[in-house]
C-alpha positions as CSV (number, residue, x, y, z in Angstrom):
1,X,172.0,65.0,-61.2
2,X,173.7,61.8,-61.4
3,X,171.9,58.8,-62.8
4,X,173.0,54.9,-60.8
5,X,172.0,51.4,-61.9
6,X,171.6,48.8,-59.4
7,X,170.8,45.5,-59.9
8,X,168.5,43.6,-57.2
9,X,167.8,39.8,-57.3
10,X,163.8,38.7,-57.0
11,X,165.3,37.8,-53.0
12,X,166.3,41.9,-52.3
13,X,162.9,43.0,-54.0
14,X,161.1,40.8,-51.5
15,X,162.4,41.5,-48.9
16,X,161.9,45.3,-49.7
17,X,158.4,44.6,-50.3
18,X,157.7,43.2,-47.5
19,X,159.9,45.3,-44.9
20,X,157.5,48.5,-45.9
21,X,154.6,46.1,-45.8
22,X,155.8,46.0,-42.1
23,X,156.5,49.2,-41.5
24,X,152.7,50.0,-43.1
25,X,150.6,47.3,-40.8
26,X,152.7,48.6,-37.7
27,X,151.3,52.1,-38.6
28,X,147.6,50.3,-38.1
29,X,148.9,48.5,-35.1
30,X,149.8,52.1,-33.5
31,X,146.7,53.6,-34.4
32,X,144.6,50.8,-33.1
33,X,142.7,51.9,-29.7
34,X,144.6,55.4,-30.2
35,X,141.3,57.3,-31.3
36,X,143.4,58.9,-33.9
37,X,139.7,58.8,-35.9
38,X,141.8,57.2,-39.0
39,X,138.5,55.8,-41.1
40,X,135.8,56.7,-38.4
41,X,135.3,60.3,-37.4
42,X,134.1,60.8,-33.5
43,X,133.4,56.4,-33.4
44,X,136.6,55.4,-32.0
45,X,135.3,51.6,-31.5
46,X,134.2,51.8,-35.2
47,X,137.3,52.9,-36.4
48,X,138.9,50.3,-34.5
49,X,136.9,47.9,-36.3
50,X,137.7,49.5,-39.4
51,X,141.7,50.0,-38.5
52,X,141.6,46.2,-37.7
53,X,140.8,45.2,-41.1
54,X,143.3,46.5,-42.5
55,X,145.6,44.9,-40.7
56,X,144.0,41.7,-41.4
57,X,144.4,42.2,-44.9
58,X,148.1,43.3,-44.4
59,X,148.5,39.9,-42.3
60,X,147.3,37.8,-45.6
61,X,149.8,39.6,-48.0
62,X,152.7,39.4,-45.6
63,X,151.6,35.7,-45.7
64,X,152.4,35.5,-49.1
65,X,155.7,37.9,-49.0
66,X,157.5,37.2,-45.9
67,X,159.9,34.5,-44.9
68,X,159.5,32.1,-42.2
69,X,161.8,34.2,-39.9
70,X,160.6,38.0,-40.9
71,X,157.0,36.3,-39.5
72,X,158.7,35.3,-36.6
73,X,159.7,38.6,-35.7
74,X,156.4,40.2,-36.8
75,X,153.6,37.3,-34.8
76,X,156.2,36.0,-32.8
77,X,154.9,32.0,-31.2
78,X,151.5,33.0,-33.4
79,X,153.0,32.9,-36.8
80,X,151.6,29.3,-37.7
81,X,147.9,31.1,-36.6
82,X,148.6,33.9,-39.5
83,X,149.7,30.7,-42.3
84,X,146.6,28.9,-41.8
């Protein structure tokens, strides 16, 4: 097995960070209204409720994470609604 160093800047592990942050709260976002029964077995309304917290809480970390333009492209016009 071969063995490579690479060297990333604090800018590259950011935006690593928060591209499978992404990828992550889209997983909620598909699963929200889908009765996939992800937290909530046989309660699909419940586990809405439940799948939409998490992606609440993913919204407030990719606050802190992402750049102005990777909002953008997440909220679209409502990414100063998700900085407040």
């Amino acid at each position: 097995m071969s063995n490579y160093t690479v060297e990333l800047d604090i800018e590259q592990i950011d935006r690593i960070v928060a591209d499978d942050l992404i990828r992550c709260r889209q997983t909620f976002v598909n699963d929200l209204s889908a009765g996939n029964n992800i937290f909530v077995w046989g309660d699909s309304a419940a586990d809405d409720i439940e799948i939409q917290k998490h992606i609440d809480a993913f919204d407030v970390v990719l606050s802190w994470y992402c750049t102005p333009e990777q909002l953008r492209d997440i909220y679209g016009d409502d990414v100063l609604s998700i900085q407040d």
